[in-house]
VOVOKOL-407686 format. One record per residue: residue in three letters; x, y, z of N, C-alpha, C, O in turn. Coordinates in pm, whole numbers, padded with zeros to 5 digits, always signed. Layout:
ALAXYZXYZXYZXYZ...
! end
This chain:
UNK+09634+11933+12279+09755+12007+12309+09764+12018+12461+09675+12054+12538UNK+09890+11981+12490+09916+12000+12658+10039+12115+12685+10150+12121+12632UNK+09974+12208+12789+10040+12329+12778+10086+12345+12929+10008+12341+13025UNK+10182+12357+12933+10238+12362+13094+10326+12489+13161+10406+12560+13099UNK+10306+12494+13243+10356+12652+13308+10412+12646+13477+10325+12592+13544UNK+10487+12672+13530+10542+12729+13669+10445+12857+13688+10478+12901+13798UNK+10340+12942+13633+10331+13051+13640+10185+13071+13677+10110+13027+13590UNK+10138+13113+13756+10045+13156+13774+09916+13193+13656+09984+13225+13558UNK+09826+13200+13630+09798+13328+13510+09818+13440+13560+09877+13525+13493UNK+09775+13468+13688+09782+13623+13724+09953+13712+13694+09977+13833+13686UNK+10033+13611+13684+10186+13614+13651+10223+13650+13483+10331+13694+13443UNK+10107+13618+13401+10153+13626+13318+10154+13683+13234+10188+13653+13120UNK+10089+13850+13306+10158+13954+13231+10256+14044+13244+10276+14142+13173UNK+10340+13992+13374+10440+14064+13410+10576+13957+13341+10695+13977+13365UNK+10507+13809+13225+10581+13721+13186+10648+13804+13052+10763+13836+13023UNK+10512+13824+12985+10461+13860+12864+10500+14051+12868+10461+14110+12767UNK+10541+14102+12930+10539+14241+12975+10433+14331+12900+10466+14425+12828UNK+10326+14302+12919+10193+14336+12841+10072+14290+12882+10007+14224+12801UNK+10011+14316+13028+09893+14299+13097+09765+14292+12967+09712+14182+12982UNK+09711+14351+12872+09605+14354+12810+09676+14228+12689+09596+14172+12614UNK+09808+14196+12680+09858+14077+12553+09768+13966+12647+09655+13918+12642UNK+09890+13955+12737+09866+13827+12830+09674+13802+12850+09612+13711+12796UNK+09636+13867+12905+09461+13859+12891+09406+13814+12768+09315+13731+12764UNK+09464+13873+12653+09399+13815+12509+09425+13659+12484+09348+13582+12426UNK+09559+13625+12544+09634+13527+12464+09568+13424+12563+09576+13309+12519UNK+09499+13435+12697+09478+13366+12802+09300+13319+12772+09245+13213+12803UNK+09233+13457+12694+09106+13407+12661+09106+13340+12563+08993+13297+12539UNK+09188+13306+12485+09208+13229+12337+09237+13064+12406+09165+12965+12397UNK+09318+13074+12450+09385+12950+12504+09292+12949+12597+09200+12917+12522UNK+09228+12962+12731+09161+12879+12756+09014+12850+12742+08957+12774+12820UNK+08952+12910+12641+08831+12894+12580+08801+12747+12535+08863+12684+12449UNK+08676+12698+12623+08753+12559+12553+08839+12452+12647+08831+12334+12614UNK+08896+12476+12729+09029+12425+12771+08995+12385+12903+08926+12473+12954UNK+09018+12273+12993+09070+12178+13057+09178+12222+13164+09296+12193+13146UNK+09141+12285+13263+09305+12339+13364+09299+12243+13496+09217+12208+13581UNK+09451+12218+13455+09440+12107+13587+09539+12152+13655+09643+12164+13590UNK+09543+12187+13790+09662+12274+13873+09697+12165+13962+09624+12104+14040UNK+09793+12154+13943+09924+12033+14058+09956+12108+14131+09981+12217+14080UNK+09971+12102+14252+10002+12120+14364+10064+12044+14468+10007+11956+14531UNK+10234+12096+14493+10274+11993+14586+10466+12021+14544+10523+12116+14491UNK+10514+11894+14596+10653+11907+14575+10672+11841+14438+10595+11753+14399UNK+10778+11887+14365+10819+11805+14218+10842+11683+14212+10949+11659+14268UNK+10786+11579+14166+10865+11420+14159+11006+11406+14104+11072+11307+14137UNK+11062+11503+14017+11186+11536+14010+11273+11565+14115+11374+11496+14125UNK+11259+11631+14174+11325+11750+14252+11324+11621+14419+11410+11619+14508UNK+11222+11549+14412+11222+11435+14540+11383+11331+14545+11425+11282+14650UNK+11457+11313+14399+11499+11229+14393+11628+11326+14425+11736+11266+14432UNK+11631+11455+14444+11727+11507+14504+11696+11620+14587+11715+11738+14557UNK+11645+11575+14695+11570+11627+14798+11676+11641+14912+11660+11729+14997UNK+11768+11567+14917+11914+11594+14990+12004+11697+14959+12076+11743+15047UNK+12010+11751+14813+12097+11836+14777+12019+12011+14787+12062+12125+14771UNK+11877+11948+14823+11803+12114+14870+11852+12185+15018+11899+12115+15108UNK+11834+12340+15031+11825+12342+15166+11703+12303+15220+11613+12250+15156UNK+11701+12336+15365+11575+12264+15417+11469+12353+15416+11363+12310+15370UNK+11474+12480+15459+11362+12572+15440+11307+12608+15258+11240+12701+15214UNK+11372+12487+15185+11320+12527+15024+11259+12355+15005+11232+12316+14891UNK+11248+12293+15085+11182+12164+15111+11046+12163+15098+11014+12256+15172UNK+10925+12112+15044+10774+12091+15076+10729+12024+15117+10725+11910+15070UNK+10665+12061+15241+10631+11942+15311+10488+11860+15279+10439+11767+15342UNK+10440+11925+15163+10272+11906+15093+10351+11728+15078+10466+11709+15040UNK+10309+11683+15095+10269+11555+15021+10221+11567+14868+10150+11660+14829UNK+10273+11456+14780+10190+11483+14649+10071+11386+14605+10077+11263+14600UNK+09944+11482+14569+09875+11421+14539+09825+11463+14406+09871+11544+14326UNK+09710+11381+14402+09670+11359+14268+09550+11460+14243+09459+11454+14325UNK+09539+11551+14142+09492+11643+14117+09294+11598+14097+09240+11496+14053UNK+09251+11692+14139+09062+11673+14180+09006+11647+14064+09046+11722+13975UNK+08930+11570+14031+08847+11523+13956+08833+11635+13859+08796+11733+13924UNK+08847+11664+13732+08769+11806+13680+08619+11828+13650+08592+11771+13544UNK+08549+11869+13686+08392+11897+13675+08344+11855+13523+08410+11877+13421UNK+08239+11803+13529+08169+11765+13358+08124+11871+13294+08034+11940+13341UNK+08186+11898+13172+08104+12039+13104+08016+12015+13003+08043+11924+12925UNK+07929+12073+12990+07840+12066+12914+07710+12066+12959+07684+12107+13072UNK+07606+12013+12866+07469+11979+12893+07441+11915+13024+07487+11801+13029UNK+07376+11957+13136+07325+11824+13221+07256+11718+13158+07199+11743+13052UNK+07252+11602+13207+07152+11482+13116+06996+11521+13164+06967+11559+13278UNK+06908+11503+13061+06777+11559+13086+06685+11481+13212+06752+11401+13277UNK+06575+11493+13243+06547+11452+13338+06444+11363+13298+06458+11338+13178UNK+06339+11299+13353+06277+11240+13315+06162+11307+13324+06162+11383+13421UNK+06042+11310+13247+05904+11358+13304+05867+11334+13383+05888+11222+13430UNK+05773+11447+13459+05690+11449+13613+05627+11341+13577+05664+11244+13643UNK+05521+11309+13474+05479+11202+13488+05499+11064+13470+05406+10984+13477UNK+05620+11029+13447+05691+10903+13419+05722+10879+13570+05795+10963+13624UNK+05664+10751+13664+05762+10702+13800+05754+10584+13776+05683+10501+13719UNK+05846+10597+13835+05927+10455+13852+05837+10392+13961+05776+10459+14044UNK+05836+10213+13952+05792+10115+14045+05682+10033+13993+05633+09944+14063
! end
């Protein structure tokens, strides 16, 4: 499931008008879950980047969102007494 938002989490109990909802509904959903935050100007919004004013313009460049960290188990190590050579 891909779940998408304009909103902050910290936003989203003034979304939800219920600070302790929004917290429940936020530990459910992201338990588990994968957050990948974009950052930058819209690829939409570029193709009419003339019809914006200019102080509502971004000047971020868009890039491509950071690697997400591996979860889980580290891979085990090898024994002290096993070397290599």
């Amino acid at each position: 499931m891909i779940l998408t938002s304009n909103r902050g989490f910290a936003e989203w109990g003034d979304v939800f008008g219920d600070h302790v909802v929004a917290t429940a509904l936020l530990d459910r959903l992201l338990h588990h879950a994968v957050v990948v935050q974009i950052e930058g100007s819209s690829y939409r919004m570029r193709q009419h980047a003339d019809l914006l004013p200019e102080h509502s313009r971004s000047s971020s460049p868009i890039n491509p969102p950071p690697t997400p960290k591996r979860r889980g188990r580290p891979p085990s190590k090898a024994p002290a007494d096993q070397e290599y050579g």
